[in-house]
C-alpha positions as CSV (number, residue, x, y, z in Angstrom):
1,X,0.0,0.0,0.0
2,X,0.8,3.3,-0.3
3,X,1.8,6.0,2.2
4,X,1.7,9.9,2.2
5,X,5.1,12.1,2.2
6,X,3.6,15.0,4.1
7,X,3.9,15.6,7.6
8,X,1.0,17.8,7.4
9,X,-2.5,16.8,6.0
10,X,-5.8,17.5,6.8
11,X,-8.2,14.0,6.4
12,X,-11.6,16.0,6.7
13,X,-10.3,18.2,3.7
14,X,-8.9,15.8,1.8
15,X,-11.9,13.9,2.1
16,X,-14.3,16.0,1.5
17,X,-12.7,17.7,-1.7
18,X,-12.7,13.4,-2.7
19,X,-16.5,13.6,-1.8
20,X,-16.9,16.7,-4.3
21,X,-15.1,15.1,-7.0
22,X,-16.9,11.8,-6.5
23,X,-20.3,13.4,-6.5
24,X,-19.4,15.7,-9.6
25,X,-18.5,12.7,-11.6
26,X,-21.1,10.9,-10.8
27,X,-23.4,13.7,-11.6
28,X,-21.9,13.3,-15.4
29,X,-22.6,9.7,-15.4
30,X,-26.2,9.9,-14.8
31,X,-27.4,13.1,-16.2
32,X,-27.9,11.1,-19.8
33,X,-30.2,8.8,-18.0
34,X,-32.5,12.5,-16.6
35,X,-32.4,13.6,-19.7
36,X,-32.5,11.1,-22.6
37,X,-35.4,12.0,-24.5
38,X,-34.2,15.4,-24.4
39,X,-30.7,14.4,-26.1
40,X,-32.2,12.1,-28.5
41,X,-34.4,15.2,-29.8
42,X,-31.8,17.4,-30.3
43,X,-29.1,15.0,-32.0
44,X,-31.8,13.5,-33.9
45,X,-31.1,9.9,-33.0
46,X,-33.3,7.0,-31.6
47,X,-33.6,6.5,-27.7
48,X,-31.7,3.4,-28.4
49,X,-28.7,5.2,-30.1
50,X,-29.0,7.8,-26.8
51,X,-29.7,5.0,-24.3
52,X,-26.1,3.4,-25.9
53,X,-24.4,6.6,-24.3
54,X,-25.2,5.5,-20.9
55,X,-23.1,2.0,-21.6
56,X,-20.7,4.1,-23.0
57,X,-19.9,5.6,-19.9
58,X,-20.4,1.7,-18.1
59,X,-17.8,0.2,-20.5
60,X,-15.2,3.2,-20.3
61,X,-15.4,2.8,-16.3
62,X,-15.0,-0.8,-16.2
63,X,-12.5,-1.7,-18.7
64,X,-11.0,2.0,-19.5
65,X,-10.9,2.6,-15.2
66,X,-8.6,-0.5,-14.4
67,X,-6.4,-0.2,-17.6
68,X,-5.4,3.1,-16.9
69,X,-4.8,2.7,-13.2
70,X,-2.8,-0.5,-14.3
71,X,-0.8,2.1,-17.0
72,X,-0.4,4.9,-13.8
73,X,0.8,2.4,-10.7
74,X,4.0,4.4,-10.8
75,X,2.9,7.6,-10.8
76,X,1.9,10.0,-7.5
77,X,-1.6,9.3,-6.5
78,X,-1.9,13.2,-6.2
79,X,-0.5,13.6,-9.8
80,X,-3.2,11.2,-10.8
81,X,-6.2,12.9,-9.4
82,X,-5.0,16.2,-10.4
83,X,-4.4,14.9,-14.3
84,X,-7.8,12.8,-14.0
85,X,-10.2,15.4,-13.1
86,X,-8.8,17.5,-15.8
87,X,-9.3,15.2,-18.8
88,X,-12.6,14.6,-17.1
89,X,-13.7,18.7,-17.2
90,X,-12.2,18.9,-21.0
91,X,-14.4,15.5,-22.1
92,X,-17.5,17.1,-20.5
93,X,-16.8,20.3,-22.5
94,X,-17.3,18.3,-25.7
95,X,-21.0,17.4,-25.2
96,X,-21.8,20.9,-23.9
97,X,-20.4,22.9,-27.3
98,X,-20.3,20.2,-30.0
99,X,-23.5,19.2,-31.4
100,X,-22.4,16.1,-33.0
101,X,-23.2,12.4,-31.9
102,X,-20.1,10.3,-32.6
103,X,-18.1,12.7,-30.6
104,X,-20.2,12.5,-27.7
105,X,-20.4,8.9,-27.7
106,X,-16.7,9.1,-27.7
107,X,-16.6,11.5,-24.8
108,X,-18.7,9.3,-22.9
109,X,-15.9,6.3,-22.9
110,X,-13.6,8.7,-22.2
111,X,-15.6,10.4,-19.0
112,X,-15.8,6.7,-17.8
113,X,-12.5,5.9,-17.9
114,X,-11.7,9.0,-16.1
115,X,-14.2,8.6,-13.5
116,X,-12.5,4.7,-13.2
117,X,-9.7,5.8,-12.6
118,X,-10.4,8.5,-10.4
119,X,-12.2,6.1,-7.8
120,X,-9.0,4.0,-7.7
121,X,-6.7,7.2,-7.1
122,X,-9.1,8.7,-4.7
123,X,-9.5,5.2,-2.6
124,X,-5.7,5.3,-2.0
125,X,-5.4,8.5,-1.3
126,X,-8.2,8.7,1.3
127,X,-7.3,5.5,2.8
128,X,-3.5,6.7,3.5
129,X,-4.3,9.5,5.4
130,X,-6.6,7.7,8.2
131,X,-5.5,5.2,10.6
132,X,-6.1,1.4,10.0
133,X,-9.4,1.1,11.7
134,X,-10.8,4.2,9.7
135,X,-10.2,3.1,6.4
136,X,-13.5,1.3,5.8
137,X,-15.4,4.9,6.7
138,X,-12.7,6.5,4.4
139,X,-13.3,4.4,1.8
140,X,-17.1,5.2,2.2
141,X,-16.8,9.0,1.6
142,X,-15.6,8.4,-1.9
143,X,-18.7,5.7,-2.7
144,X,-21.5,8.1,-0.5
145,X,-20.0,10.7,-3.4
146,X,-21.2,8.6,-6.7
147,X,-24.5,7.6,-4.4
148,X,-25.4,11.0,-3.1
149,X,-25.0,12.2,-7.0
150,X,-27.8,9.5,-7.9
151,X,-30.1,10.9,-5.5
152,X,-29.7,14.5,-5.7
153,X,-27.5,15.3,-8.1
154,X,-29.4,13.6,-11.0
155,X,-32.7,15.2,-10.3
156,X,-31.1,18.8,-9.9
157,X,-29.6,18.3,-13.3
158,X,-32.7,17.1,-15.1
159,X,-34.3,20.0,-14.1
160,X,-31.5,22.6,-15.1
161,X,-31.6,20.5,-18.4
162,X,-35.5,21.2,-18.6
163,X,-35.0,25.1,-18.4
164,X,-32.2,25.8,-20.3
165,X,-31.5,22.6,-22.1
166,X,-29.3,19.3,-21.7
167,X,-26.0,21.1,-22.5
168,X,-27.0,23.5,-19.4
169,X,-26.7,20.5,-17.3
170,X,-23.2,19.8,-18.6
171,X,-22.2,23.4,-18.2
172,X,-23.0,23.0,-14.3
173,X,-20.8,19.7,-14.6
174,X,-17.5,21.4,-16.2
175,X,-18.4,24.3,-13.6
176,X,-18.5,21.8,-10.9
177,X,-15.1,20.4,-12.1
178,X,-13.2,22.8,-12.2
179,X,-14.0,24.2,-8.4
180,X,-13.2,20.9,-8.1
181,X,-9.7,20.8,-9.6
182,X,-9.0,24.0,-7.9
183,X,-9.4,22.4,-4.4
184,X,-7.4,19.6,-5.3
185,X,-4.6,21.4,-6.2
186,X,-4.4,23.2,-2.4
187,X,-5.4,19.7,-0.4
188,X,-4.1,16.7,-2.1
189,X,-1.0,15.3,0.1
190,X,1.4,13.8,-2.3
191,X,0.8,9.6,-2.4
192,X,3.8,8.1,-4.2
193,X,3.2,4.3,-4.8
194,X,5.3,2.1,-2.9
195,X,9.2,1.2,-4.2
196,X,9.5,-1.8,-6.3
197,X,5.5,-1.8,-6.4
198,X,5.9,-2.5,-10.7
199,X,2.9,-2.6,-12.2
200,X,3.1,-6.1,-13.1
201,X,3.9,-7.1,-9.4
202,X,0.7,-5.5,-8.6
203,X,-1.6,-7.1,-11.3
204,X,-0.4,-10.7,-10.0
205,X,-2.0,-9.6,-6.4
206,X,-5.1,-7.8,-8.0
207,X,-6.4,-10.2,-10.3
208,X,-5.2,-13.2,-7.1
209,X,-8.0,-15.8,-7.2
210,X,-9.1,-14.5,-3.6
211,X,-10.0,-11.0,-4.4
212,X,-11.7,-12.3,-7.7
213,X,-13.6,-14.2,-5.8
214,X,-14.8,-11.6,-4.0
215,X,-15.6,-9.5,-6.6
216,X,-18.4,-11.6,-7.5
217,X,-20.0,-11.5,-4.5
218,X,-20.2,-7.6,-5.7
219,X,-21.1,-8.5,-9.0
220,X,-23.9,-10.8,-7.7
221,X,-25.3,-8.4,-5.3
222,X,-26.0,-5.3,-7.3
223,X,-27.3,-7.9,-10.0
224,X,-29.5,-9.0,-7.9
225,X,-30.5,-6.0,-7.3
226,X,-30.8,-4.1,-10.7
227,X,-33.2,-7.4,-11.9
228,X,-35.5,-5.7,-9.7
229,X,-34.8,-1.4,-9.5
230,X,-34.3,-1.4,-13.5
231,X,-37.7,-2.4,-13.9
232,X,-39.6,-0.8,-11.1
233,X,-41.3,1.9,-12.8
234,X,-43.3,-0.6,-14.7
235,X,-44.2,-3.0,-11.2
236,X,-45.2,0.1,-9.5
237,X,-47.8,0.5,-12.8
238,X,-48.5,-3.0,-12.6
239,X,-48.4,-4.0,-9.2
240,X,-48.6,-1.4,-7.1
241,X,-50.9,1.2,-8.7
242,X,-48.8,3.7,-8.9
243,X,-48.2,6.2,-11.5
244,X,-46.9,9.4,-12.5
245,X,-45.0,12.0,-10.0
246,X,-45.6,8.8,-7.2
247,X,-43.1,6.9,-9.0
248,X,-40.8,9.5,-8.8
249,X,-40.7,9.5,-5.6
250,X,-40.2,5.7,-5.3
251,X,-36.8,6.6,-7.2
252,X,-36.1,9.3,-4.4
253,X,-36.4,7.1,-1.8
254,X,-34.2,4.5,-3.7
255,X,-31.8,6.9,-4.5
256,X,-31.3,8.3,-0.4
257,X,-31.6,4.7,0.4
258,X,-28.4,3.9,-1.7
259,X,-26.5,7.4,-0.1
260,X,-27.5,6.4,3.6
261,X,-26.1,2.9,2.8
262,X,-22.9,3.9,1.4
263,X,-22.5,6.1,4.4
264,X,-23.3,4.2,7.0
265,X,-21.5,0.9,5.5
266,X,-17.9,2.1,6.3
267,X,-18.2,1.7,10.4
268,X,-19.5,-2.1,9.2
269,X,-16.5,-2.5,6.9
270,X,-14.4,-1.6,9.3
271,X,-16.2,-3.7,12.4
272,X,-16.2,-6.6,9.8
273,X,-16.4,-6.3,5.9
274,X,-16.8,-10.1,5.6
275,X,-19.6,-10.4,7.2
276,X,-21.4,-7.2,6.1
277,X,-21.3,-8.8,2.8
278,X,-23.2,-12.2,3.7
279,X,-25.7,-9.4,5.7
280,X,-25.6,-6.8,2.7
281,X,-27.0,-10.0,0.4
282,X,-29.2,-11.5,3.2
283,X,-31.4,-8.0,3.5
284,X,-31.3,-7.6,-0.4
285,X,-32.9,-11.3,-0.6
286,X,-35.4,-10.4,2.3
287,X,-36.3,-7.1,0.5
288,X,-36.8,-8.3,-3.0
289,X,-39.2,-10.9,-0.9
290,X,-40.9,-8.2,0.1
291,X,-41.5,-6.4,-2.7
292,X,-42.4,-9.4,-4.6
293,X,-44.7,-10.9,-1.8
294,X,-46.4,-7.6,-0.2
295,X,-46.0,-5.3,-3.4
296,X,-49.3,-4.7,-3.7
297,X,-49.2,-2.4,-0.8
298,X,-47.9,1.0,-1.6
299,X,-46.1,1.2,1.8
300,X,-44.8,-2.1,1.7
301,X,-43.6,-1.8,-1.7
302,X,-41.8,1.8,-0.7
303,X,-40.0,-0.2,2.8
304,X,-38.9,-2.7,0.4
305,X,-37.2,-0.3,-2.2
306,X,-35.7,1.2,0.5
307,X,-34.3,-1.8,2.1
308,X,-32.9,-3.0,-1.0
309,X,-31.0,0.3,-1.9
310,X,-29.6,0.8,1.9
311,X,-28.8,-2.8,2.4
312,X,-27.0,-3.1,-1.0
313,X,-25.0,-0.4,-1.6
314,X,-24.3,-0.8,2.0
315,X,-21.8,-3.8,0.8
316,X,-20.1,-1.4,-1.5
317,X,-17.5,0.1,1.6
318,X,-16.8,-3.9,2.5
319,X,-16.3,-5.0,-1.0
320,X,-13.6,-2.3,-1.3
321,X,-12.1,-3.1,1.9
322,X,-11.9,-6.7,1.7
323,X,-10.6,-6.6,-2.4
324,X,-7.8,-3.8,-0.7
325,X,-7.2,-6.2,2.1
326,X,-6.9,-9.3,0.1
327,X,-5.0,-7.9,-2.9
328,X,-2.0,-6.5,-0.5
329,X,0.5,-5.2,-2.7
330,X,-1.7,-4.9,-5.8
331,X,-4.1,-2.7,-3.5
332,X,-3.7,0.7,-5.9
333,X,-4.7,-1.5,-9.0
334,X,-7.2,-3.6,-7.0
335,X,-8.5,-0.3,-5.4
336,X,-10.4,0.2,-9.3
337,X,-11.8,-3.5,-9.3
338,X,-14.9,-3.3,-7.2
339,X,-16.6,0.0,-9.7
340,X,-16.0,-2.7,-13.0
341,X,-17.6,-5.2,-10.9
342,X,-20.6,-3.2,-10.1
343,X,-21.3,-1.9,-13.4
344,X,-21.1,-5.8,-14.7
345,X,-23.4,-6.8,-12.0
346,X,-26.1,-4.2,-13.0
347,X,-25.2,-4.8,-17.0
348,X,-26.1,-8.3,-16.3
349,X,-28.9,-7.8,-13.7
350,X,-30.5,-5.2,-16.1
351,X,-30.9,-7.9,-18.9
352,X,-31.3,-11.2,-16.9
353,X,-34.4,-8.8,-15.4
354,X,-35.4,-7.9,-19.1
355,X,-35.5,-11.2,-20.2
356,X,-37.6,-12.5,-17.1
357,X,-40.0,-9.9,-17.6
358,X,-40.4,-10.2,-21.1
359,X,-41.4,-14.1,-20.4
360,X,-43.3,-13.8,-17.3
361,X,-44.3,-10.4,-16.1
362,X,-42.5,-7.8,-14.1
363,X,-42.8,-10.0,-10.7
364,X,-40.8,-12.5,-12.6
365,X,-38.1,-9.7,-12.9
366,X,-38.0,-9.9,-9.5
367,X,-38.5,-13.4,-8.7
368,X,-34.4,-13.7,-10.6
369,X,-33.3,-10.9,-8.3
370,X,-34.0,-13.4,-5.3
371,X,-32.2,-16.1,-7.0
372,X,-29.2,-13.7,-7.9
373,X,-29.2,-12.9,-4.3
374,X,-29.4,-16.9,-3.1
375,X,-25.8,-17.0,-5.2
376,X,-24.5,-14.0,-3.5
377,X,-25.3,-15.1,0.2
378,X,-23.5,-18.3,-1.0
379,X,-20.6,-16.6,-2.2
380,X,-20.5,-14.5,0.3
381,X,-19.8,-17.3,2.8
382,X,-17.9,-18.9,1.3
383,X,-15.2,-15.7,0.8
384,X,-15.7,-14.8,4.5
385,X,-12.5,-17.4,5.2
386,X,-10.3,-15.8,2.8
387,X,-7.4,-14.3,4.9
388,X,-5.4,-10.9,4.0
389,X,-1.8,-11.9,3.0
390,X,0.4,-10.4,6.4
391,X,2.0,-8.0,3.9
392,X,-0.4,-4.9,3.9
393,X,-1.8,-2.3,5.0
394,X,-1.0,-2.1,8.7
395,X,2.5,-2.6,7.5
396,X,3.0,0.8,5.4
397,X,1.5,3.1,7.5
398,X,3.3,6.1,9.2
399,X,2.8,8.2,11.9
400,X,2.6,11.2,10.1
401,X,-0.4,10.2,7.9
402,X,-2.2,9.9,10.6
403,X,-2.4,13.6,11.2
């Protein structure tokens, strides 16, 4: 792992700058999905062509993220962040004064990559300027960041993109960047990556059998999930009885749910992450029950959304710990892993949900959520016996980042 150089650094600024720059990007990420009929309108393409910017984005985060953190292991965590959050303000300039489709489609892969590798630097950096038994709440600054962007930022932007159009919304992005840049600049304590820590040396503990393994239990989790939440609008319709500004608050709740999760799931990561995970999958099971037994009931339905958002992404802090733990030396390439896994679990949950529901109905959707989940409880057991190599974390850390 790495450790910081300054004597002097302030966690609660560096970690709230991270926060800032975590919720920013995430704003990016999900304003296409706020405003999709309003792009496809104005570049004259299909939803479908508009929809494909939004897995864009998921493909330049989860294969673009963990190549270029493998291609920057050498570099200074701080010279990382600084260089990422400035490709990711000039790529959001691109859909906010080019009118041209390709280009944007382009500048999506590119904002995702970014925003990978970003979550990588920034899990480093925040976790080598706490102690040991803090890093588990540091880690879940960074996550509550991308979670607290889904439920605020994503319907603050829709409705700047509803008064002065979509590009608007990306003008308050690239705004929002470079404040964020600034502060970087002043806070960011300087994070050089261990010596001899090659880049090769660190993919052999990344990509060790024991922190792939645990990966899927993240993968599993938020698909069992996303079976479900991708398709809610249409079982509130169907089941529920529910319609029209209603729903939208059914997405609020799920969105705070998610933010509150994140949030509260560092203390548990750092009491035990292992067994948040097998609880994380248990309460996602139990909720999807819910929701698929009890759905009928408008308050039922909304206790169930919110249990499956605040149980869920309440894993996300003791995925990261446990893949930082486990990967030891390969921690700053490992530290991008859990974001790939994610975005494959709800790429795969999405569709496995689709196809249910175009089969059997929308409770069928959610039916395959509980069986994800099963797999994930299983999984999750099962990795709750994998042991951190005794090289680590506790190993590299210095007084002075403590401070």
């Amino acid at each position: 792992m790495t450790t910081t150089t300054r004597t002097r650094v302030r966690p609660a600024a560096v970690l709230t700058v991270l926060f800032a720059g975590a919720f920013v990007m995430g704003c990016a990420e999900m304003l296409v999905v706020g405003m999709i009929d309003l792009i496809a309108d104005d570049l004259s393409v299909s939803l479908a062509a508009a929809g494909a910017l939004v897995t864009a984005n998921a493909l330049g985060l989860a294969l673009g993220g963990p190549l270029l953190t493998f291609l920057t292991t050498r570099f200074d965590r701080r010279h990382v962040l600084l260089a990422t959050a400035s490709v990711f303000l000039v790529a959001n300039l691109l859909p906010a004064l080019v009118a041209d489709y390709p280009v944007f489609l382009v500048a999506r892969v590119v904002i995702g990559a970014a925003q990978g590798l970003f979550i990588a630097a920034a899990m480093v950096t925040a976790t080598s300027i706490v102690p040991p038994e803090r890093t588990g709440r540091a880690m879940s600054v960074v996550i509550s960041g991308f979670a607290t962007a889904s439920a605020l930022g994503l319907p603050l932007g829709t409705l700047i993109g509803q008064a002065v159009g979509w590009r608007g919304s990306f003008v308050a992005v690239v705004g929002g960047a470079a404040v964020v840049l600034v502060l970087l600049v002043f806070v960011l304590p300087s994070v050089p990556t261990d010596a001899g820590s090659g880049a090769l040396g660190q993919a052999r503990h990344a990509f060790a059998p024991r922190v792939l393994a645990v990966l899927s239990v993240s993968f599993l989790t938020f698909a069992a999930m996303l079976a479900a939440i991708t398709y809610l609008v249409p079982f509130l319709d169907q089941v529920t009885g529910l319609s029209g500004p209603l729903v939208t608050l059914y997405l609020l709740v799920y969105g705070v749910s998610t933010t509150v999760g994140s949030a509260l799931g560092g203390r548990f990561a750092d009491a035990n992450a292992a067994r948040m995970l097998i609880i994380g999958a248990i309460g996602v099971l139990i909720s999807l029950g819910i929701l698929l037994a009890f759905g009928g009931n408008a308050w039922v339905a909304g206790f169930a959304v919110l249990g499956i958002g605040m149980l869920g992404m309440g894993t996300a802090p003791s995925i990261q710990h446990r893949v930082v733990s486990l990967a030891g030396p390969g921690a700053p390439l490992a530290a991008s892993l859990p974001a790939s896994a994610v975005n494959a679990g709800i790429a795969c949950g999405s569709l496995a949900g689709g196809i249910a529901l175009d089969q059997r109905g929308v409770g069928f959707a959610v039916f395959t959520g509980m069986g994800i989940a099963v797999l994930a409880i299983a999984v999750a057991w099962a990795t709750s016996f994998l042991k951190a190599p005794r090289y680590g974390r506790e190993e590299s850390f210095t007084p002075d980042s403590r401070m």
